[in-house]
CHARMM internal coordinates of N, CA and C (Angstrom, degrees):
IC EDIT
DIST 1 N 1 CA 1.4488
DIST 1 CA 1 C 1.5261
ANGL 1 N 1 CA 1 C 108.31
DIST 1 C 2 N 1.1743
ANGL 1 CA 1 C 2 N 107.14
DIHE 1 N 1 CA 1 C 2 N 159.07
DIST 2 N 2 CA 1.5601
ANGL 1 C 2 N 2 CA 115.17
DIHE 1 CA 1 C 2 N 2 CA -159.60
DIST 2 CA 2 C 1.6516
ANGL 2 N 2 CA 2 C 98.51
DIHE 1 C 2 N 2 CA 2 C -116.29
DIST 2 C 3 N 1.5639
ANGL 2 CA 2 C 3 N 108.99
DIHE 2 N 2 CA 2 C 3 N 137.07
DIST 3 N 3 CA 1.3549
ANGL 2 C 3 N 3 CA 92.89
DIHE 2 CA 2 C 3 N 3 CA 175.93
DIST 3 CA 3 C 1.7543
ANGL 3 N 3 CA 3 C 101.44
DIHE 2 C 3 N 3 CA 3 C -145.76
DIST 3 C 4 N 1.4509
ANGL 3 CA 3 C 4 N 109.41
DIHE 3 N 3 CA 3 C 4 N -176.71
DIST 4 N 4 CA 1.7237
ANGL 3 C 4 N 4 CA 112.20
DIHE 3 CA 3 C 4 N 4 CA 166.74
DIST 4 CA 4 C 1.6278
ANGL 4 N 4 CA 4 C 101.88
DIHE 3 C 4 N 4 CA 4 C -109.75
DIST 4 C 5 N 0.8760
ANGL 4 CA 4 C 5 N 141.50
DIHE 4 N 4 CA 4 C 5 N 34.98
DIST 5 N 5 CA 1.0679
ANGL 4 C 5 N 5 CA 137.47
DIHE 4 CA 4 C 5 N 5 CA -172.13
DIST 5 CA 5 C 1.9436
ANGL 5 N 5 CA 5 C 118.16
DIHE 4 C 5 N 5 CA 5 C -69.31
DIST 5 C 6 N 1.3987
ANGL 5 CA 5 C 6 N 99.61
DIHE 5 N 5 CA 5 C 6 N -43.80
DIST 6 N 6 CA 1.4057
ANGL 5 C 6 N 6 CA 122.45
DIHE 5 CA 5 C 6 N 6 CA 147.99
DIST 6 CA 6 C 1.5365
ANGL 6 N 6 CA 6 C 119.24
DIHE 5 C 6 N 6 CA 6 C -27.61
DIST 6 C 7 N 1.2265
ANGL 6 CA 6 C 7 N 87.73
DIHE 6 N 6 CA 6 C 7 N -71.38
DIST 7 N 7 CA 2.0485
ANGL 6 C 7 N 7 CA 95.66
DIHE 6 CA 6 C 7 N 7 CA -167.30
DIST 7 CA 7 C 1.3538
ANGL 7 N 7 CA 7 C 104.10
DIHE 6 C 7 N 7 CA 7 C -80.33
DIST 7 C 8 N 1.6651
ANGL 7 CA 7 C 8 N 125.56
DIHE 7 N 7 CA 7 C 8 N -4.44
DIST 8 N 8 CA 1.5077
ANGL 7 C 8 N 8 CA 117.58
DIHE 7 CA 7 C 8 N 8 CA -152.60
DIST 8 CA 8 C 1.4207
ANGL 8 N 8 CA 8 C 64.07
DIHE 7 C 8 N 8 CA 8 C -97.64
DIST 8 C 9 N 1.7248
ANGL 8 CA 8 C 9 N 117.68
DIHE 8 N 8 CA 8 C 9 N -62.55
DIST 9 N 9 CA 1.8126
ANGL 8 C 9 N 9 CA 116.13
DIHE 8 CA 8 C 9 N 9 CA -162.28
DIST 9 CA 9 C 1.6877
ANGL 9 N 9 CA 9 C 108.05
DIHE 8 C 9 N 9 CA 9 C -21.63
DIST 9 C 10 N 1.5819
ANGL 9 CA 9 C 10 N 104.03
DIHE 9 N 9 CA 9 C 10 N -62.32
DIST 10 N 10 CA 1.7428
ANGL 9 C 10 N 10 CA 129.71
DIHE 9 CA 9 C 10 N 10 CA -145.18
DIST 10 CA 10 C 1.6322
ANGL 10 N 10 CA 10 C 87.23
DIHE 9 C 10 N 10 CA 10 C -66.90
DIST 10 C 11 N 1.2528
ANGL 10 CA 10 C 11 N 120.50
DIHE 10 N 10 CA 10 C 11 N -61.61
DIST 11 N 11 CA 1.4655
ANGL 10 C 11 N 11 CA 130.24
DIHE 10 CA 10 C 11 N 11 CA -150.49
DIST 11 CA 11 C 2.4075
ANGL 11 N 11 CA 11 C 94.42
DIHE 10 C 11 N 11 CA 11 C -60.02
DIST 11 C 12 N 1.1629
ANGL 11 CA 11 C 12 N 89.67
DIHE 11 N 11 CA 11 C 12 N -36.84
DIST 12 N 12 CA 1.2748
ANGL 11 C 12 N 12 CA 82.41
DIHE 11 CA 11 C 12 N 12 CA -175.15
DIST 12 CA 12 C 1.4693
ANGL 12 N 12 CA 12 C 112.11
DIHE 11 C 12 N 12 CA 12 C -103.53
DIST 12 C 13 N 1.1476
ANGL 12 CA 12 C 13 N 121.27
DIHE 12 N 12 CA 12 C 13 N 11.68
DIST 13 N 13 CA 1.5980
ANGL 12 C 13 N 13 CA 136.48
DIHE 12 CA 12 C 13 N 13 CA 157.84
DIST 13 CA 13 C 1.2590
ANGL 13 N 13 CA 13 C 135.76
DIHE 12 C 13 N 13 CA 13 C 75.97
DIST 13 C 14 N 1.6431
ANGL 13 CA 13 C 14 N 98.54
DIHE 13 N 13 CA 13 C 14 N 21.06
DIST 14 N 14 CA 1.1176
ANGL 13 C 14 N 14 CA 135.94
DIHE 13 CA 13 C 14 N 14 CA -178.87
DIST 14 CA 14 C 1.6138
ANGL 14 N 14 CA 14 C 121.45
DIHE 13 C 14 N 14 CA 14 C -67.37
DIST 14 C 15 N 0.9974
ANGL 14 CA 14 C 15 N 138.23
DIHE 14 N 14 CA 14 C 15 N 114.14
DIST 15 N 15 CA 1.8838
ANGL 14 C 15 N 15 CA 143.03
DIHE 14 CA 14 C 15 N 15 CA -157.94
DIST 15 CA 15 C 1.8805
ANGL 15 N 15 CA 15 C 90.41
DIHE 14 C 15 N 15 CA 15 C -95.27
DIST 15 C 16 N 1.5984
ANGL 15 CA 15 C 16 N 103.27
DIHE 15 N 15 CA 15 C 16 N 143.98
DIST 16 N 16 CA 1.3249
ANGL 15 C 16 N 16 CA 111.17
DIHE 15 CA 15 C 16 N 16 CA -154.91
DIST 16 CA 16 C 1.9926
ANGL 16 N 16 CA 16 C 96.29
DIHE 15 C 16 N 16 CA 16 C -70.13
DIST 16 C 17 N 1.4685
ANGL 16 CA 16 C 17 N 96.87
DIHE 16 N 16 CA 16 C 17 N -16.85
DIST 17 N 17 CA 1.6450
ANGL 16 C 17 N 17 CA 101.50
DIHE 16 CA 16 C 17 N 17 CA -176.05
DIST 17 CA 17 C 1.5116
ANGL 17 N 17 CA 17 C 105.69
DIHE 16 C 17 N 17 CA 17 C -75.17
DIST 17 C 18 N 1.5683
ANGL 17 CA 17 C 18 N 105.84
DIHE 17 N 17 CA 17 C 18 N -44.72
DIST 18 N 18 CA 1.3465
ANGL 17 C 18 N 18 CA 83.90
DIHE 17 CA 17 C 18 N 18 CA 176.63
DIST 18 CA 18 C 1.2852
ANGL 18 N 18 CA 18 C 138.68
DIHE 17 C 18 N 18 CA 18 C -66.21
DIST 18 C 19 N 1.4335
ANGL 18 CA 18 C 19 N 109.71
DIHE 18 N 18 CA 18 C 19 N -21.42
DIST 19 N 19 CA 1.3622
ANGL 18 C 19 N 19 CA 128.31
DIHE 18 CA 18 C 19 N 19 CA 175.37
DIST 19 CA 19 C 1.5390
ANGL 19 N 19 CA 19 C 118.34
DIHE 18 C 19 N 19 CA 19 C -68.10
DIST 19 C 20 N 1.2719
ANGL 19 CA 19 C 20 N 102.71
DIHE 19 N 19 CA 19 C 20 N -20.61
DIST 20 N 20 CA 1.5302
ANGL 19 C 20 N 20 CA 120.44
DIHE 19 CA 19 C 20 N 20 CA -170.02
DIST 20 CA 20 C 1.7411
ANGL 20 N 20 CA 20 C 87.11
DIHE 19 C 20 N 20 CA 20 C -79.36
DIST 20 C 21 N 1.2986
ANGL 20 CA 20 C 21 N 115.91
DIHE 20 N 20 CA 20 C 21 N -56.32
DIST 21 N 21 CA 1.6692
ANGL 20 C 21 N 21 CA 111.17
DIHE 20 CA 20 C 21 N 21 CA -150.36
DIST 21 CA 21 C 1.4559
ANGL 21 N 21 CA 21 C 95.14
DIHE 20 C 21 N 21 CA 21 C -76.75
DIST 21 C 22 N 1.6329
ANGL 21 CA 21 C 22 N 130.27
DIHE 21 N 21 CA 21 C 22 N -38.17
DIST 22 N 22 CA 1.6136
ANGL 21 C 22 N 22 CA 115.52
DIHE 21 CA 21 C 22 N 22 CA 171.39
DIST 22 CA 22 C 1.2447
ANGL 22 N 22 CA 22 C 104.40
DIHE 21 C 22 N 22 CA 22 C -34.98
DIST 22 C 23 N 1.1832
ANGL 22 CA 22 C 23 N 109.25
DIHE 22 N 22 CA 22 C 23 N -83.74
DIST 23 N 23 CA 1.6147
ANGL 22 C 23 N 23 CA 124.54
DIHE 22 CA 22 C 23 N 23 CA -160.63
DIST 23 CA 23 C 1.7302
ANGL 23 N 23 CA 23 C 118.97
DIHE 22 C 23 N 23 CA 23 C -55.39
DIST 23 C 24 N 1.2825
ANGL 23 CA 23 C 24 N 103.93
DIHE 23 N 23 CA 23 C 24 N -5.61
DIST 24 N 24 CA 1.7440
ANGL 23 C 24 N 24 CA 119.71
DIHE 23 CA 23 C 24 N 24 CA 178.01
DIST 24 CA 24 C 1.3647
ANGL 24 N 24 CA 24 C 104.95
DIHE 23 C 24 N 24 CA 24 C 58.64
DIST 24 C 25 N 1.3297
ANGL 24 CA 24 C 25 N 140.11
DIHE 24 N 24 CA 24 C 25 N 67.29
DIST 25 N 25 CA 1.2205
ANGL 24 C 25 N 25 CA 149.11
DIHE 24 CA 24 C 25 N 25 CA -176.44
DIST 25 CA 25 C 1.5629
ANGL 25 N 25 CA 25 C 103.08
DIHE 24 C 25 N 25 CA 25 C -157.39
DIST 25 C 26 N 1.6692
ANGL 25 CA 25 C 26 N 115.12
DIHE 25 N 25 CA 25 C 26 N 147.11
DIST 26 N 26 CA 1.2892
ANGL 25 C 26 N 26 CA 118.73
DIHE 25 CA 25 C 26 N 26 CA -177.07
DIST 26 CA 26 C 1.8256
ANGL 26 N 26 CA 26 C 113.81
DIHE 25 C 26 N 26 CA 26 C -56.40
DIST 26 C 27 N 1.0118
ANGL 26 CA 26 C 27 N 119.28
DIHE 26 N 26 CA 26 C 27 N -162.88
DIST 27 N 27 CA 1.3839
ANGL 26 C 27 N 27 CA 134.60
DIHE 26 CA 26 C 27 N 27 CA 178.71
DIST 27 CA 27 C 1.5872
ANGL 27 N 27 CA 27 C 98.00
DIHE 26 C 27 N 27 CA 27 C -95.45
DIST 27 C 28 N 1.3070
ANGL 27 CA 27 C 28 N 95.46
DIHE 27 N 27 CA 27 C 28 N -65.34
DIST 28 N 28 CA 2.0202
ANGL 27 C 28 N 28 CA 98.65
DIHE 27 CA 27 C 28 N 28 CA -178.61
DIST 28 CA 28 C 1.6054
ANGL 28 N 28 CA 28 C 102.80
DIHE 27 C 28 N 28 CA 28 C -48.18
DIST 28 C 29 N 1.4068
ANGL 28 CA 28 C 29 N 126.54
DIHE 28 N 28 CA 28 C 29 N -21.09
DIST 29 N 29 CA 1.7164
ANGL 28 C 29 N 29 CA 115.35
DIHE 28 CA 28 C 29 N 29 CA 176.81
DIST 29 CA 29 C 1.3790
ANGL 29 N 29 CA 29 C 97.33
DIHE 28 C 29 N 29 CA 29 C -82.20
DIST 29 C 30 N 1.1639
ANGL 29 CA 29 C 30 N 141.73
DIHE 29 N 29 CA 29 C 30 N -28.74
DIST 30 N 30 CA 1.8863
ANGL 29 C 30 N 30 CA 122.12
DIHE 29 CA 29 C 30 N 30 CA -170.73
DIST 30 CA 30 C 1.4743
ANGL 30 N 30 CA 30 C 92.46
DIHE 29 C 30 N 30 CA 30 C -83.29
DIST 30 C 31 N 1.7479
ANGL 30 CA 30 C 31 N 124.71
DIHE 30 N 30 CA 30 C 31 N -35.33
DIST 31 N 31 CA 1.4618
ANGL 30 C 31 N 31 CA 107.18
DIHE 30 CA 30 C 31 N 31 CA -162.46
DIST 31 CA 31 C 1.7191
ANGL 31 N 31 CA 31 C 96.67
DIHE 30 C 31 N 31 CA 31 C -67.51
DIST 31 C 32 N 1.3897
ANGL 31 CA 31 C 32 N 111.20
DIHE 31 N 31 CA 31 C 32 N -61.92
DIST 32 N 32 CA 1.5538
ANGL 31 C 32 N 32 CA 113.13
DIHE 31 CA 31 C 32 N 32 CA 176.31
DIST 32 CA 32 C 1.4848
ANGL 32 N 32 CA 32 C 113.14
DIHE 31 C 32 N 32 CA 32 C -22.83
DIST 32 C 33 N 1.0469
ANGL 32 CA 32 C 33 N 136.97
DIHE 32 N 32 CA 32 C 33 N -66.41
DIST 33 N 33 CA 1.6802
ANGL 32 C 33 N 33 CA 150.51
DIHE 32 CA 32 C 33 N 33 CA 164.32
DIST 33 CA 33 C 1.7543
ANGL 33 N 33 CA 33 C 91.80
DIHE 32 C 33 N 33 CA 33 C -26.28
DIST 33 C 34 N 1.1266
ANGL 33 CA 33 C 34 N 92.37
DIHE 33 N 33 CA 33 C 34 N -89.69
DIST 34 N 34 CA 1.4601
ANGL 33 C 34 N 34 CA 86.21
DIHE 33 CA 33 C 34 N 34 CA -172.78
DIST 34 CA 34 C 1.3120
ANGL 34 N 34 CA 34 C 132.30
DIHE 33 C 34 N 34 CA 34 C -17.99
DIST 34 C 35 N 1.7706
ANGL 34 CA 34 C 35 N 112.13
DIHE 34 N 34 CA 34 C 35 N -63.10
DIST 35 N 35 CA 0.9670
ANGL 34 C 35 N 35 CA 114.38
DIHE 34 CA 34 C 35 N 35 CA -159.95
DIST 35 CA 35 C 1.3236
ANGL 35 N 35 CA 35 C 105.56
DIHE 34 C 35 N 35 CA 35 C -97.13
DIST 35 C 36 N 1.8146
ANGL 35 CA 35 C 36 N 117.75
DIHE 35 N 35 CA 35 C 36 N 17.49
DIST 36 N 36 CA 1.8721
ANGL 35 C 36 N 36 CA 114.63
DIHE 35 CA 35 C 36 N 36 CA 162.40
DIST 36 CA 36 C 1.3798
ANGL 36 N 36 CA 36 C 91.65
DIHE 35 C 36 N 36 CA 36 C 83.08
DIST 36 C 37 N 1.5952
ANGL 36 CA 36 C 37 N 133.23
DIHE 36 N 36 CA 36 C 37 N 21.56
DIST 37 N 37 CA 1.2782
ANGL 36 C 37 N 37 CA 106.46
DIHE 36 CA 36 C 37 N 37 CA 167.20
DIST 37 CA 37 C 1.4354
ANGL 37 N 37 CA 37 C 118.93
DIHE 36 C 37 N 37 CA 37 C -95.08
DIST 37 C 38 N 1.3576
ANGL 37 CA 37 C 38 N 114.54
DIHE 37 N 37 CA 37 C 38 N -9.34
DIST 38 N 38 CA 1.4044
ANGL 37 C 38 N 38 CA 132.04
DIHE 37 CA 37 C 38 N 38 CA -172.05
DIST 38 CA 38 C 1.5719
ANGL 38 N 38 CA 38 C 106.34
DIHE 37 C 38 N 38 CA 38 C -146.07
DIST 38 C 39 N 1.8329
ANGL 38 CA 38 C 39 N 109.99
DIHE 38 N 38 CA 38 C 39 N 127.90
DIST 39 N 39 CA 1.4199
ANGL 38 C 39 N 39 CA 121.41
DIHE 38 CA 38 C 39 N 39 CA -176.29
DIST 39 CA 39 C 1.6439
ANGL 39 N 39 CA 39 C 88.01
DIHE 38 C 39 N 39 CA 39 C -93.63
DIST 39 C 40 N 2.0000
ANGL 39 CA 39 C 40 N 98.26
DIHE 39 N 39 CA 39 C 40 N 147.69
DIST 40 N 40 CA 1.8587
ANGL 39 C 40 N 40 CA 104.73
DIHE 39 CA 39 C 40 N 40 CA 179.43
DIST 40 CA 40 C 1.5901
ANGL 40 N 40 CA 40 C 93.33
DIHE 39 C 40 N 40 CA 40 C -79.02
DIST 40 C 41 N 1.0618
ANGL 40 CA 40 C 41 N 119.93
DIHE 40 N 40 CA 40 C 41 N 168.01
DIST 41 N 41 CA 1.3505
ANGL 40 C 41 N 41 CA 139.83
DIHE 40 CA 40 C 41 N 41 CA 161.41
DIST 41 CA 41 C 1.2660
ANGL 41 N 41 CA 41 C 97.05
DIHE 40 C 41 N 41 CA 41 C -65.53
DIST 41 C 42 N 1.4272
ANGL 41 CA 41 C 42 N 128.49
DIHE 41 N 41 CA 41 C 42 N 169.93
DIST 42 N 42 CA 1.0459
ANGL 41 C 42 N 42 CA 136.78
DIHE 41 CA 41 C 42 N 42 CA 148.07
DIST 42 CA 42 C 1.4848
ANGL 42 N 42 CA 42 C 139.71
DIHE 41 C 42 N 42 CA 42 C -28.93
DIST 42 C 43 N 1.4598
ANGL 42 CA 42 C 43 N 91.01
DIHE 42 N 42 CA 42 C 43 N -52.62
DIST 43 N 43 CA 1.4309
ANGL 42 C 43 N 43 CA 104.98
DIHE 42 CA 42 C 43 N 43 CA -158.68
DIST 43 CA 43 C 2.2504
ANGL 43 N 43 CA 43 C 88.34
DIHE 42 C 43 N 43 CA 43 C -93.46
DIST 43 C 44 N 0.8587
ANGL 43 CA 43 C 44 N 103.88
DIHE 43 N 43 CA 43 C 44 N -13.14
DIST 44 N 44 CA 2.0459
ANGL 43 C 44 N 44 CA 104.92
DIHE 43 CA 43 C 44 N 44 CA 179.46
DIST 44 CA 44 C 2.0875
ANGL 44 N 44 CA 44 C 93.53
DIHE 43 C 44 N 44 CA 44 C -92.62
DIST 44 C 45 N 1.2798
ANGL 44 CA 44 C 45 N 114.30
DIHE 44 N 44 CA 44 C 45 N -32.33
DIST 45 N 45 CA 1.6151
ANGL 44 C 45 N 45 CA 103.90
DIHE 44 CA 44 C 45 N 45 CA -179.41
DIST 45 CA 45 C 1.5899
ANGL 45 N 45 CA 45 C 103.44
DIHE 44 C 45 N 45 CA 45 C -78.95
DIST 45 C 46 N 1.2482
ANGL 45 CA 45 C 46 N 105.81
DIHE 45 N 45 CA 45 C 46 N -30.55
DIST 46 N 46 CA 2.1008
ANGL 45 C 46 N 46 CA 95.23
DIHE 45 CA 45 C 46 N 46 CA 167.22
DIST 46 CA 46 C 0.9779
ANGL 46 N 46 CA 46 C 131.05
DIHE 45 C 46 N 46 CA 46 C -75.71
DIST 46 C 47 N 1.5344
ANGL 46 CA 46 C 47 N 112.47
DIHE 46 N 46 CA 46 C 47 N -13.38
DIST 47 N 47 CA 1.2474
ANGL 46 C 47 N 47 CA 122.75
DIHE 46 CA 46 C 47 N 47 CA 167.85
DIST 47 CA 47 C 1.5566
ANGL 47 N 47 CA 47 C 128.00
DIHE 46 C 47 N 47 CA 47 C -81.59
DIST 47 C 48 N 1.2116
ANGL 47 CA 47 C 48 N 115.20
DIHE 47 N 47 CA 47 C 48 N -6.84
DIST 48 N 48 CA 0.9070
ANGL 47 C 48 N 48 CA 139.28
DIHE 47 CA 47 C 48 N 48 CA -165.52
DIST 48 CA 48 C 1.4681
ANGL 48 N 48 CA 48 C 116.37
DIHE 47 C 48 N 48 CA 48 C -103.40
DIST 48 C 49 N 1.6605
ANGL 48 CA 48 C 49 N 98.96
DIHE 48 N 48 CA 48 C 49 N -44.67
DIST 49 N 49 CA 1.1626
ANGL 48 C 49 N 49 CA 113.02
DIHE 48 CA 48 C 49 N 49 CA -163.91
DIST 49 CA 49 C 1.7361
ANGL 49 N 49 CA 49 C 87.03
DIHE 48 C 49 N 49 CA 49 C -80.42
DIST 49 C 50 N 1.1127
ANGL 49 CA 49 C 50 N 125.74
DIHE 49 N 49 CA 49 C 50 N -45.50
DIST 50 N 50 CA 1.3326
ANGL 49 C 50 N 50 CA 123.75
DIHE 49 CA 49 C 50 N 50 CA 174.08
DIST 50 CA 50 C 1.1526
ANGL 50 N 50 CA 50 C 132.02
DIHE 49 C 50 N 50 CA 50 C -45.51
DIST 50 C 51 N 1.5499
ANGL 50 CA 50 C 51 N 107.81
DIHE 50 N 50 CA 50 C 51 N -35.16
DIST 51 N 51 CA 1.2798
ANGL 50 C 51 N 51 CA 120.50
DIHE 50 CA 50 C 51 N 51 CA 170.94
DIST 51 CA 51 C 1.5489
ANGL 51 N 51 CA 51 C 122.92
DIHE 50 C 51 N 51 CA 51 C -41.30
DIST 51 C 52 N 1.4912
ANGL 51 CA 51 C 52 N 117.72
DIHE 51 N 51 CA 51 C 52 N -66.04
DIST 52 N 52 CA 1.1576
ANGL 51 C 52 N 52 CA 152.07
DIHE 51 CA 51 C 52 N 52 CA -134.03
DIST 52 CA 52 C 2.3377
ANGL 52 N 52 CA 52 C 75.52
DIHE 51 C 52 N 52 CA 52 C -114.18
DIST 52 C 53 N 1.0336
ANGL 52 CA 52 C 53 N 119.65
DIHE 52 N 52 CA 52 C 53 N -22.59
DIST 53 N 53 CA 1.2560
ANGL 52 C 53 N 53 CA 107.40
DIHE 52 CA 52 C 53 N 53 CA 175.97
DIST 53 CA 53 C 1.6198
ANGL 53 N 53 CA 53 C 108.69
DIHE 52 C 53 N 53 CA 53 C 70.32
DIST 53 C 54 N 1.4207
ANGL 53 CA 53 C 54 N 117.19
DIHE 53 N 53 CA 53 C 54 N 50.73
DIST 54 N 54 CA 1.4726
ANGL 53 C 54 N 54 CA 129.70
DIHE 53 CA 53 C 54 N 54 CA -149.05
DIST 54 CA 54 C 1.8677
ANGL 54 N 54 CA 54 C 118.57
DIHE 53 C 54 N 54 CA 54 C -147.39
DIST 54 C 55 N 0.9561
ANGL 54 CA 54 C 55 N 115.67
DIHE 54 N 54 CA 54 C 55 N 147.43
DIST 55 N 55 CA 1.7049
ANGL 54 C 55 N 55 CA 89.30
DIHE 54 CA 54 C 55 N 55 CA -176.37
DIST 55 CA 55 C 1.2483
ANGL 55 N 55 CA 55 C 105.72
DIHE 54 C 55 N 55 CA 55 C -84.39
DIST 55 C 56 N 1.3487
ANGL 55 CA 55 C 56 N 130.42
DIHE 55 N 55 CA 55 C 56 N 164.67
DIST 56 N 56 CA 1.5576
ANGL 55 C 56 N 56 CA 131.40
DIHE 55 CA 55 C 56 N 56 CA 172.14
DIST 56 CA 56 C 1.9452
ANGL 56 N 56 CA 56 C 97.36
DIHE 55 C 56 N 56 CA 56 C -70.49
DIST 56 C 57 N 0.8878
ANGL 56 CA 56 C 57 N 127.11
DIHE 56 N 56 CA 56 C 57 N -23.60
DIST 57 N 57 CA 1.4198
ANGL 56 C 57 N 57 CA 110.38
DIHE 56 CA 56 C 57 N 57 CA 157.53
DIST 57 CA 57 C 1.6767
ANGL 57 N 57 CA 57 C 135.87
DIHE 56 C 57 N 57 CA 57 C -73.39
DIST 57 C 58 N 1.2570
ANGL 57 CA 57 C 58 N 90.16
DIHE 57 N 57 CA 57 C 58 N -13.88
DIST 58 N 58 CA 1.8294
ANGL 57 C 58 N 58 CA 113.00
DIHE 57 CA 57 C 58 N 58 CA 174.20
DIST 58 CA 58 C 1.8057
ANGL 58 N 58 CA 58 C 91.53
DIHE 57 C 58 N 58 CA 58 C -75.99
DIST 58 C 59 N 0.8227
ANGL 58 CA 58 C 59 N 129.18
DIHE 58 N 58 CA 58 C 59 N -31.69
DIST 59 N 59 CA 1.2303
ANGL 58 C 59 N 59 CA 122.16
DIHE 58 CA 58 C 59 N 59 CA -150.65
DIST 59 CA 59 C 2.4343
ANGL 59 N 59 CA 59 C 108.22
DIHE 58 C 59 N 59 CA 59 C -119.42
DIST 59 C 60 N 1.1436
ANGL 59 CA 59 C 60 N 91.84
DIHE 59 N 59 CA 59 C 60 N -31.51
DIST 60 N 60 CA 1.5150
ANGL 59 C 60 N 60 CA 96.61
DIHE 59 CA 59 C 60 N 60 CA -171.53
DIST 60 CA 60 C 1.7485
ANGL 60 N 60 CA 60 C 104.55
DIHE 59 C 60 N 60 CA 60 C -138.09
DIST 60 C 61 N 1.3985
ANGL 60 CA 60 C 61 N 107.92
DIHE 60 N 60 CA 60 C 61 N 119.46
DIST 61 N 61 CA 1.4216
ANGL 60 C 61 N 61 CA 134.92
DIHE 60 CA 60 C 61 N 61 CA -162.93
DIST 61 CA 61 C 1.0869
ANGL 61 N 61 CA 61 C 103.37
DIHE 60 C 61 N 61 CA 61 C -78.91
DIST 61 C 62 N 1.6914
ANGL 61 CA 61 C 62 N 143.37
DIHE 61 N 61 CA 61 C 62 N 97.29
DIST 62 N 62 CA 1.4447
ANGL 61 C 62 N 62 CA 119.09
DIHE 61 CA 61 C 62 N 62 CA -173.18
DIST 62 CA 62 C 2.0763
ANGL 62 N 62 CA 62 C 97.42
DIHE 61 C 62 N 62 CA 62 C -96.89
DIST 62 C 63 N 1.0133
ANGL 62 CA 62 C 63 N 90.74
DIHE 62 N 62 CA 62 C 63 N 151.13
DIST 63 N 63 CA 1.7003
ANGL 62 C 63 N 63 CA 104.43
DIHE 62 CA 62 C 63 N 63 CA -175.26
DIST 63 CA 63 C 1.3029
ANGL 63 N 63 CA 63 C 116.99
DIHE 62 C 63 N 63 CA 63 C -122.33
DIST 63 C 64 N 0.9170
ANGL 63 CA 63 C 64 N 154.68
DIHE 63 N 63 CA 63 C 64 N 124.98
DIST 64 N 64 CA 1.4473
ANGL 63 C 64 N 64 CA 153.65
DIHE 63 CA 63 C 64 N 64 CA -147.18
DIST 64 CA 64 C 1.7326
ANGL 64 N 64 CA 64 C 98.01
DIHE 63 C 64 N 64 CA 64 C -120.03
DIST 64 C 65 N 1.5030
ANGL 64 CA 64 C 65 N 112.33
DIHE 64 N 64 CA 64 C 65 N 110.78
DIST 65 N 65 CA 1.4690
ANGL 64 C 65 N 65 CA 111.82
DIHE 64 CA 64 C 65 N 65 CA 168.72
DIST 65 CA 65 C 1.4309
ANGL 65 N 65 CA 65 C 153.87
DIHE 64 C 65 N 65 CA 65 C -53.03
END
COOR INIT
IC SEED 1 N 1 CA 1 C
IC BUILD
């Protein structure tokens, strides 16, 4: 799955650690996200999406195979 999670982090100047410790998930889970190697669960993309005050569609591209 494809997301902005990257540019949403950078644009608002947010460090992947800090983002990691809001959301209570390691650092290697936001880089993974990022780079599409790992989809969030549900319940880590609402959290997320909440974070940033954003829809989980603002944020993660779903693509149909």
């Amino acid at each position: 799955m494809k997301n902005n999670l990257e540019e949403i982090r950078k644009e608002r100047g947010i460090r992947q650690e800090d983002l990691a410790r809001e959301l209570e998930v390691s650092r290697q889970t936001i880089s993974s996200l990022e780079k599409g190697r790992y989809n969030p669960s549900i319940q880590l993309a609402f959290k997320i999406a909440k974070f940033f005050n954003m829809s989980i569609e603002e944020i993660f591209i779903y693509e149909e195979e």
